[in-house]
DOVO-152743 format. One record per residue: residue in three letters; x, y, z of N, C-alpha, C, O, CB in turn; residue number from 1. Coordinates in nm, 2 decimals. Glycine has a CB too. Example, Ala and Ser with C-alpha at 12.3 -4.5 7.8 and 13.67 -1.06 7.14 Angstrom:
BEGIN
+------+--------+--------+--------+--------+--------+--------+--------+--------+--------+--------+--------+--------+--------+--------+--------+------+
! resn !    n.X !    n.Y !    n.Z !   ca.X !   ca.Y !   ca.Z !    c.X !    c.Y !    c.Z !    o.X !    o.Y !    o.Z !   cb.X !   cb.Y !   cb.Z ! resi !
+------+--------+--------+--------+--------+--------+--------+--------+--------+--------+--------+--------+--------+--------+--------+--------+------+
!  ALA !   1.32 !  -0.57 !   0.78 !   1.23 !  -0.45 !   0.78 !   1.32 !  -0.33 !   0.78 !   1.42 !  -0.33 !   0.85 !   1.13 !  -0.45 !   0.90 !    1 !
!  SER !   1.28 !  -0.22 !   0.71 !   1.37 !  -0.11 !   0.71 !   1.29 !   0.00 !   0.79 !   1.34 !   0.11 !   0.80 !   1.41 !  -0.06 !   0.57 !    2 !
+------+--------+--------+--------+--------+--------+--------+--------+--------+--------+--------+--------+--------+--------+--------+--------+------+
This chain:
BEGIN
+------+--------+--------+--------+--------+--------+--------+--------+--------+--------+--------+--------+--------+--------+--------+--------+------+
! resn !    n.X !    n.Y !    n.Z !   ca.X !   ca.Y !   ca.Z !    c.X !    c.Y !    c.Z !    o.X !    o.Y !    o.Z !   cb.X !   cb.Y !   cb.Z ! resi !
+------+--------+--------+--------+--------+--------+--------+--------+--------+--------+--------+--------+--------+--------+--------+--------+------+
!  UNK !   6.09 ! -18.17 ! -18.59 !   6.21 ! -18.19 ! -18.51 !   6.33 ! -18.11 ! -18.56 !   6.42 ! -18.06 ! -18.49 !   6.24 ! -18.33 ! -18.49 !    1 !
!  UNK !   6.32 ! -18.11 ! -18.68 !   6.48 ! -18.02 ! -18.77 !   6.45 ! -17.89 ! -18.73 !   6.55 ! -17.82 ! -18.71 !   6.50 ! -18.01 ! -18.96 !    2 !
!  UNK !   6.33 ! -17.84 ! -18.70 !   6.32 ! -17.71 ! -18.68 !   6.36 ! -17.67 ! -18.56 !   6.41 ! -17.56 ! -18.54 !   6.20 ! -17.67 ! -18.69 !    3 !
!  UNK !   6.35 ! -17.77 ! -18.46 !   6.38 ! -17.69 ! -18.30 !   6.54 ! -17.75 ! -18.32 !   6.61 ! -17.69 ! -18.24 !   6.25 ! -17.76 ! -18.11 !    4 !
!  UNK !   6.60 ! -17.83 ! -18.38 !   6.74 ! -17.80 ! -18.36 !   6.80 ! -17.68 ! -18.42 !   6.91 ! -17.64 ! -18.38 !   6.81 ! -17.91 ! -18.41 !    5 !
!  UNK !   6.73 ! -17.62 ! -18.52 !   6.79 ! -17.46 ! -18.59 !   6.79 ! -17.42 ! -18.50 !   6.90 ! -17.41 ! -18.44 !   6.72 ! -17.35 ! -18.71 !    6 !
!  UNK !   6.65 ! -17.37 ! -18.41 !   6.63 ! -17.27 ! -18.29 !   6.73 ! -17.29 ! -18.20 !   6.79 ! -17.20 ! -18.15 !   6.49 ! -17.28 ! -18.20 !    7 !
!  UNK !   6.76 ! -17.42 ! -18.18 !   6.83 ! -17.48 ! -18.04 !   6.97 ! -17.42 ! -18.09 !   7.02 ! -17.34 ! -18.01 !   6.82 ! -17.68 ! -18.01 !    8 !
!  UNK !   7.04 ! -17.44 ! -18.20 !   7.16 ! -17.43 ! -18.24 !   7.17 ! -17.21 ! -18.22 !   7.25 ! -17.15 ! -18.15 !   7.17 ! -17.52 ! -18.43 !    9 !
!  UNK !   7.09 ! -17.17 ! -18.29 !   7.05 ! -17.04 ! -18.29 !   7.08 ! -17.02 ! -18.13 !   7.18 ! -16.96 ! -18.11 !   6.89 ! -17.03 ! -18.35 !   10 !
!  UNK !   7.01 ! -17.04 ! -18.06 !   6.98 ! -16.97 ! -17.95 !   7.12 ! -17.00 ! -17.84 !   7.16 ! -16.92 ! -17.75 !   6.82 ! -17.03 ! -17.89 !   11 !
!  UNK !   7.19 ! -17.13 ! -17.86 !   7.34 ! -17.18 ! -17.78 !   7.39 ! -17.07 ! -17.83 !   7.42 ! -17.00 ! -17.73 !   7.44 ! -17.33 ! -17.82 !   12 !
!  UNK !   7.42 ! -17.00 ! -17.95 !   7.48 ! -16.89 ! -17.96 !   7.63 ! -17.01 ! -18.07 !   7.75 ! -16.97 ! -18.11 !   7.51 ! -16.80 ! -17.78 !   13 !
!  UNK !   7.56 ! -17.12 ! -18.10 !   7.69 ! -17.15 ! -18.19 !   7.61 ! -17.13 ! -18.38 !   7.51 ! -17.17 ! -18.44 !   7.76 ! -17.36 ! -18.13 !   14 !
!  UNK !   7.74 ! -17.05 ! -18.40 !   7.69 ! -16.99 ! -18.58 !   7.71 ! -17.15 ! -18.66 !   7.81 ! -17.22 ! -18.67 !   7.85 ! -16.83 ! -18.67 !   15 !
!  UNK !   7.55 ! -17.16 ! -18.71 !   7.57 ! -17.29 ! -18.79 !   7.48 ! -17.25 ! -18.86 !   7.37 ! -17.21 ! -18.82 !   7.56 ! -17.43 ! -18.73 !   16 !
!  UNK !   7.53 ! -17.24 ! -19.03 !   7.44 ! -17.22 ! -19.12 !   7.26 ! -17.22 ! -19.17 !   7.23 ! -17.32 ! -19.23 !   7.49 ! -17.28 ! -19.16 !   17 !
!  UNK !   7.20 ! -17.15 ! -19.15 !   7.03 ! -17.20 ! -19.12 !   7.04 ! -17.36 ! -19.23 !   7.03 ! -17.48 ! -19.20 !   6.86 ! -17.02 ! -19.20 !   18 !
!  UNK !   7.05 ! -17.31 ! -19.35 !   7.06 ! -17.46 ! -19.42 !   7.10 ! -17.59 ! -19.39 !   7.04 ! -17.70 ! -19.41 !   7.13 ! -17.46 ! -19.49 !   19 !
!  UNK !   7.22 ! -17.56 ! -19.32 !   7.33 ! -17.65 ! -19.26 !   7.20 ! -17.73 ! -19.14 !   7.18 ! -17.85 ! -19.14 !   7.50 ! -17.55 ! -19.19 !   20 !
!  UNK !   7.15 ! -17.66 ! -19.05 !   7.16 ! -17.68 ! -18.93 !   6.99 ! -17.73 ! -19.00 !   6.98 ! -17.82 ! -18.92 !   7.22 ! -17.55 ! -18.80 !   21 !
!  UNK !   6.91 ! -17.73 ! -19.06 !   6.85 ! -17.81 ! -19.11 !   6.85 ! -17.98 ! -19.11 !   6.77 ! -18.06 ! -19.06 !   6.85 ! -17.77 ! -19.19 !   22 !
!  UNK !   6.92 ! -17.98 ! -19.16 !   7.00 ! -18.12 ! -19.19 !   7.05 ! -18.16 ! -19.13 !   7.09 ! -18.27 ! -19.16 !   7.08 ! -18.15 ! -19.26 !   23 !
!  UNK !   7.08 ! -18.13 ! -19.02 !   7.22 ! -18.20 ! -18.90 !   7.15 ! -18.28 ! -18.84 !   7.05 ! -18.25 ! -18.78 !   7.31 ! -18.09 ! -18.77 !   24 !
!  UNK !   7.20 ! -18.41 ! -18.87 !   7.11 ! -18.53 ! -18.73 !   7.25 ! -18.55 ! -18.70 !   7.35 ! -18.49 ! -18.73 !   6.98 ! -18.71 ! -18.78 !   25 !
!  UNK !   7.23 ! -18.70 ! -18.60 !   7.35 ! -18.79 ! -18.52 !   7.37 ! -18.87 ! -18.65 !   7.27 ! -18.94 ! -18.69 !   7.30 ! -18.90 ! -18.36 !   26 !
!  UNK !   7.48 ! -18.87 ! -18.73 !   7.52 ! -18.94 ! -18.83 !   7.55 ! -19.11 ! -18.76 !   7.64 ! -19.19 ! -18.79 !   7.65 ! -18.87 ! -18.91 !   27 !
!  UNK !   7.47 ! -19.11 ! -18.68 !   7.48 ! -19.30 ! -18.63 !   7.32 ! -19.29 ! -18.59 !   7.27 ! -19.33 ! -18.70 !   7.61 ! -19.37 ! -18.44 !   28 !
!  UNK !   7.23 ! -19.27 ! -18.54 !   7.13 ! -19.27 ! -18.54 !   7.01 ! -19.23 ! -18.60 !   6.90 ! -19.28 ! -18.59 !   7.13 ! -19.26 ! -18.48 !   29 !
!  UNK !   7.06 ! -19.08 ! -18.69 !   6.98 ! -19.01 ! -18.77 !   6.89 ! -18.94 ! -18.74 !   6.80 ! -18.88 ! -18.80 !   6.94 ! -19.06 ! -18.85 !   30 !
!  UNK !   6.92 ! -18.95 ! -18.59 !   6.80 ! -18.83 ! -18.47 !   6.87 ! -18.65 ! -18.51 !   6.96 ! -18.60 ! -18.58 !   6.86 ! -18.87 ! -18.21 !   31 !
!  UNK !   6.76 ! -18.61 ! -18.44 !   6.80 ! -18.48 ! -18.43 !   6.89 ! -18.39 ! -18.35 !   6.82 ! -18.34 ! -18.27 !   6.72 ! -18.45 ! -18.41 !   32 !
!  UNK !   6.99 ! -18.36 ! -18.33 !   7.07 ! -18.35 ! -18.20 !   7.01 ! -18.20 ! -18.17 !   6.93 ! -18.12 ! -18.22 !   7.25 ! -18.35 ! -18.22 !   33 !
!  UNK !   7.07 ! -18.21 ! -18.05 !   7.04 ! -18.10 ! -17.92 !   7.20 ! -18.03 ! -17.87 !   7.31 ! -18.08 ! -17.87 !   6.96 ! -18.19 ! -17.77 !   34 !
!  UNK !   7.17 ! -17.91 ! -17.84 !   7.32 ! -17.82 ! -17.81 !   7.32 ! -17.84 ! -17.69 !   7.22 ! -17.85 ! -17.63 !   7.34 ! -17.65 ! -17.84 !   35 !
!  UNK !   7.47 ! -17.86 ! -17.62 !   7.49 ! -17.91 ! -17.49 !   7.58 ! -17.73 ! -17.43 !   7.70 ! -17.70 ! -17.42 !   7.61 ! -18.09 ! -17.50 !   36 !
!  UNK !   7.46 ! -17.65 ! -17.41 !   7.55 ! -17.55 ! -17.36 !   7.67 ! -17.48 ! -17.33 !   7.72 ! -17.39 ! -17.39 !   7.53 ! -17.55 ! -17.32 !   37 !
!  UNK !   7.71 ! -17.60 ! -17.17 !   7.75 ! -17.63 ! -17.11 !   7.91 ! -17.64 ! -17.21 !   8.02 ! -17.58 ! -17.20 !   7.65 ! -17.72 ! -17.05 !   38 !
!  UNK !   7.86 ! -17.76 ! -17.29 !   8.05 ! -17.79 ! -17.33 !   8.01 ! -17.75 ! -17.50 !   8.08 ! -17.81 ! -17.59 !   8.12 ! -18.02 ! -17.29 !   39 !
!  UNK !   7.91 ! -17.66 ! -17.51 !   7.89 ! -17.61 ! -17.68 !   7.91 ! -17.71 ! -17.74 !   8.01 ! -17.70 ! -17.81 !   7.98 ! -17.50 ! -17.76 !   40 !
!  UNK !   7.85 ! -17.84 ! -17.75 !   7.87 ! -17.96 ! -17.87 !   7.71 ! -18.03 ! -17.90 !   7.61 ! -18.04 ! -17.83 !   7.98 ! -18.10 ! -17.80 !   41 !
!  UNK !   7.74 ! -18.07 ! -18.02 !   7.58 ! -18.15 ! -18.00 !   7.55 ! -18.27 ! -18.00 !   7.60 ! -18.36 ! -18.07 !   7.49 ! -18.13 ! -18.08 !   42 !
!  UNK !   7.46 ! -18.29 ! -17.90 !   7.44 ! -18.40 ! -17.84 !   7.31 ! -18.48 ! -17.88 !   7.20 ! -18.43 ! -17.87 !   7.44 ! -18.38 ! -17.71 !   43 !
!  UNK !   7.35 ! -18.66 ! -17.93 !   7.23 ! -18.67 ! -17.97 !   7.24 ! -18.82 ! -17.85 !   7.31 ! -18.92 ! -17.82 !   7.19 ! -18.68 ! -18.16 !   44 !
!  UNK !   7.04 ! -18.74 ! -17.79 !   7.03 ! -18.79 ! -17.66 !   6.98 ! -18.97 ! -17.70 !   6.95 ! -19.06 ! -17.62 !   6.91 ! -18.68 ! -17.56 !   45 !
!  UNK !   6.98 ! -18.97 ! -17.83 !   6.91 ! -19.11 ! -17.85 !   7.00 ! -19.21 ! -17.79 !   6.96 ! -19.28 ! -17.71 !   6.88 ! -19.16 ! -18.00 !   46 !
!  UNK !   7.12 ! -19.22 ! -17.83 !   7.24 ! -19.28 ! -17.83 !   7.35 ! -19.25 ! -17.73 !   7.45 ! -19.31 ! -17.70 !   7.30 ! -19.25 ! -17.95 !   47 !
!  UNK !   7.29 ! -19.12 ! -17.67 !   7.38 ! -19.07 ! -17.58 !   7.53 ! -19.04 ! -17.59 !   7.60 ! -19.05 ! -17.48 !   7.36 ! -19.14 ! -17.50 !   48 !
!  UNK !   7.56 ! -19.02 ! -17.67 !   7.68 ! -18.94 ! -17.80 !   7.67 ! -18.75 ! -17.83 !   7.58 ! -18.68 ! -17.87 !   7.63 ! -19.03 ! -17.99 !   49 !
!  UNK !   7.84 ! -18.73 ! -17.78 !   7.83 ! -18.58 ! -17.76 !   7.93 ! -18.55 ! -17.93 !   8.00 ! -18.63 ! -17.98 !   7.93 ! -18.51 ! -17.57 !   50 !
!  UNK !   7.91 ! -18.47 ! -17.98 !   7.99 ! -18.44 ! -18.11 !   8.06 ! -18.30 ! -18.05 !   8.00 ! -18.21 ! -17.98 !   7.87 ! -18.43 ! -18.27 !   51 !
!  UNK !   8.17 ! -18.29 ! -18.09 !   8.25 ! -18.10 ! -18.05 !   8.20 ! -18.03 ! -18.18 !   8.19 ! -18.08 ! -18.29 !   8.49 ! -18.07 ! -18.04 !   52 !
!  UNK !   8.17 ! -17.90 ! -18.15 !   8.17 ! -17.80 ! -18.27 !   8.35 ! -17.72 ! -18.24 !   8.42 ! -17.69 ! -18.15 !   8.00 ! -17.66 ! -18.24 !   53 !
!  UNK !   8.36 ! -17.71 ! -18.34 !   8.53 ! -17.62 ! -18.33 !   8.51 ! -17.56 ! -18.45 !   8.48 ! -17.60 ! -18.57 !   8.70 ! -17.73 ! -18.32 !   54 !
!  UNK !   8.55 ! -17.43 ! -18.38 !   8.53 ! -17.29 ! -18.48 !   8.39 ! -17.25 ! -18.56 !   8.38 ! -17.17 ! -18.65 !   8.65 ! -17.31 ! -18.62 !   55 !
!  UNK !   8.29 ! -17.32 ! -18.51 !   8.16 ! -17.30 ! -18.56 !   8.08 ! -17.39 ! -18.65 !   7.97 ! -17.40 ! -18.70 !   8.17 ! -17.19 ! -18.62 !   56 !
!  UNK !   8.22 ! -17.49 ! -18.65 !   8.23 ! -17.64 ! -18.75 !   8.18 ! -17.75 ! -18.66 !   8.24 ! -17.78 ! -18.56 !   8.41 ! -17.68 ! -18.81 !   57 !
!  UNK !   8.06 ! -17.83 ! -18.70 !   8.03 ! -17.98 ! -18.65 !   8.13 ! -18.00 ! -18.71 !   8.17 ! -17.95 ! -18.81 !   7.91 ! -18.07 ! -18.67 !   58 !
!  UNK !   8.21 ! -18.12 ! -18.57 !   8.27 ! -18.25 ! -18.62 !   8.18 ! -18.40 ! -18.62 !   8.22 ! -18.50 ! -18.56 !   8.40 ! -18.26 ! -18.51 !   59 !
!  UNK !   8.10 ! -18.40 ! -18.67 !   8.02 ! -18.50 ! -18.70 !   8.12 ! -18.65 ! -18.73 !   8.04 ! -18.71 ! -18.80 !   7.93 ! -18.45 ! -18.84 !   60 !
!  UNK !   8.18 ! -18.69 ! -18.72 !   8.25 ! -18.79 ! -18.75 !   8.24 ! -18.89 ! -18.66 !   8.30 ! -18.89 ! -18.56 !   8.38 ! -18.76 ! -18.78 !   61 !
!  UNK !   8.17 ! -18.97 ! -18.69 !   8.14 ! -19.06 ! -18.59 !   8.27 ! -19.11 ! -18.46 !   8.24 ! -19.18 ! -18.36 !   8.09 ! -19.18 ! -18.68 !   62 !
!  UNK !   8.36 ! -19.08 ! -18.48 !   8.50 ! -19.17 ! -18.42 !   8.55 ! -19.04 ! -18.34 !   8.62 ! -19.05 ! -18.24 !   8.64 ! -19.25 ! -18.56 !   63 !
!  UNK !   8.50 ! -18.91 ! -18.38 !   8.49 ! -18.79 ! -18.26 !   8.40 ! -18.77 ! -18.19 !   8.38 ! -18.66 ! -18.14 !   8.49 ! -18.68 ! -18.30 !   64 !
!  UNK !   8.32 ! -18.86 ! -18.17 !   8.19 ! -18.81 ! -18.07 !   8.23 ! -18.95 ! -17.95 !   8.28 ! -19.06 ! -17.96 !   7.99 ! -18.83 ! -18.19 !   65 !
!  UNK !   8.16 ! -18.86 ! -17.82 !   8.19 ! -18.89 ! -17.70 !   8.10 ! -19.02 ! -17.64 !   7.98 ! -19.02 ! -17.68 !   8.18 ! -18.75 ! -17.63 !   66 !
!  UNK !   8.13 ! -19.09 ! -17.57 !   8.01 ! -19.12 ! -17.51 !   7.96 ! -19.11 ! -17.40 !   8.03 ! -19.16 ! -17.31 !   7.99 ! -19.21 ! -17.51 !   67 !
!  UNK !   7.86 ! -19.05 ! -17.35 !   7.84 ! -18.97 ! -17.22 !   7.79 ! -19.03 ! -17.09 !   7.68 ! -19.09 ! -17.10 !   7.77 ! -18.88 ! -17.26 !   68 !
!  UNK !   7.84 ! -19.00 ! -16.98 !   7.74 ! -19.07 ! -16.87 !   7.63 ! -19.06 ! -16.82 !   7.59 ! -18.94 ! -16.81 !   7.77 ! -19.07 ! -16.78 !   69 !
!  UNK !   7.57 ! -19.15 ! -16.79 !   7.39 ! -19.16 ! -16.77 !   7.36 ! -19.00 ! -16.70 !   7.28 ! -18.92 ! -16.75 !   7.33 ! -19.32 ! -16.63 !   70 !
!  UNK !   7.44 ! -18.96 ! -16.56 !   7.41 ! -18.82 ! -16.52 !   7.46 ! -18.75 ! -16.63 !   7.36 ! -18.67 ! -16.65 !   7.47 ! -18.77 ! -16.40 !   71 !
!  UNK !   7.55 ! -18.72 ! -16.70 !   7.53 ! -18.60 ! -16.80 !   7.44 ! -18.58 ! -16.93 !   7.44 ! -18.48 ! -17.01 !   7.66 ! -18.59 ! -16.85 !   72 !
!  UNK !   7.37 ! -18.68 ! -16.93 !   7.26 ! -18.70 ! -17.04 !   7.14 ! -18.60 ! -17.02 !   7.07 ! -18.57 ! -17.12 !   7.20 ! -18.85 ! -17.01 !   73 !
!  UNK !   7.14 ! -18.53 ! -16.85 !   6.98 ! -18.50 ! -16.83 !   7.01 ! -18.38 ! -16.87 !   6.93 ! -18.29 ! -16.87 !   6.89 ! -18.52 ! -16.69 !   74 !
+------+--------+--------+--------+--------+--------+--------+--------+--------+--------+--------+--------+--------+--------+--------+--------+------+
């Protein structure tokens, strides 16, 4: 699963360290997140919690992440 979030991060076109982007889960659930195109943030669909990237930087901080509505989930 760590692997298709590199690709996934890779391919949104947001620069996140290959190392870095190894390791990145939802620091509340410890899933894997997924890039939300759309609003460039990543989203982990377990919990349904959006996180912003700004300037190429996760804001992983739990108390910055969104919570999202059931239609913006899919």
């Amino acid at each position: 699963m760590v692997r298709i979030s590199r690709v996934l991060l890779k391919d949104a076109g947001i620069a996140i360290d290959k190392t870095l982007s190894e390791i990145l889960v939802c620091p509340l659930s410890k899933q894997p997140l997924r890039v939300c195109e759309k609003t460039k943030s990543l989203v982990s669909d377990t919990i349904g919690v959006s996180f912003p990237v700004k300037d190429g930087i996760p804001c992983l901080v739990p108390k910055d992440g969104k919570i999202l509505e059931e239609a913006s989930k899919a």
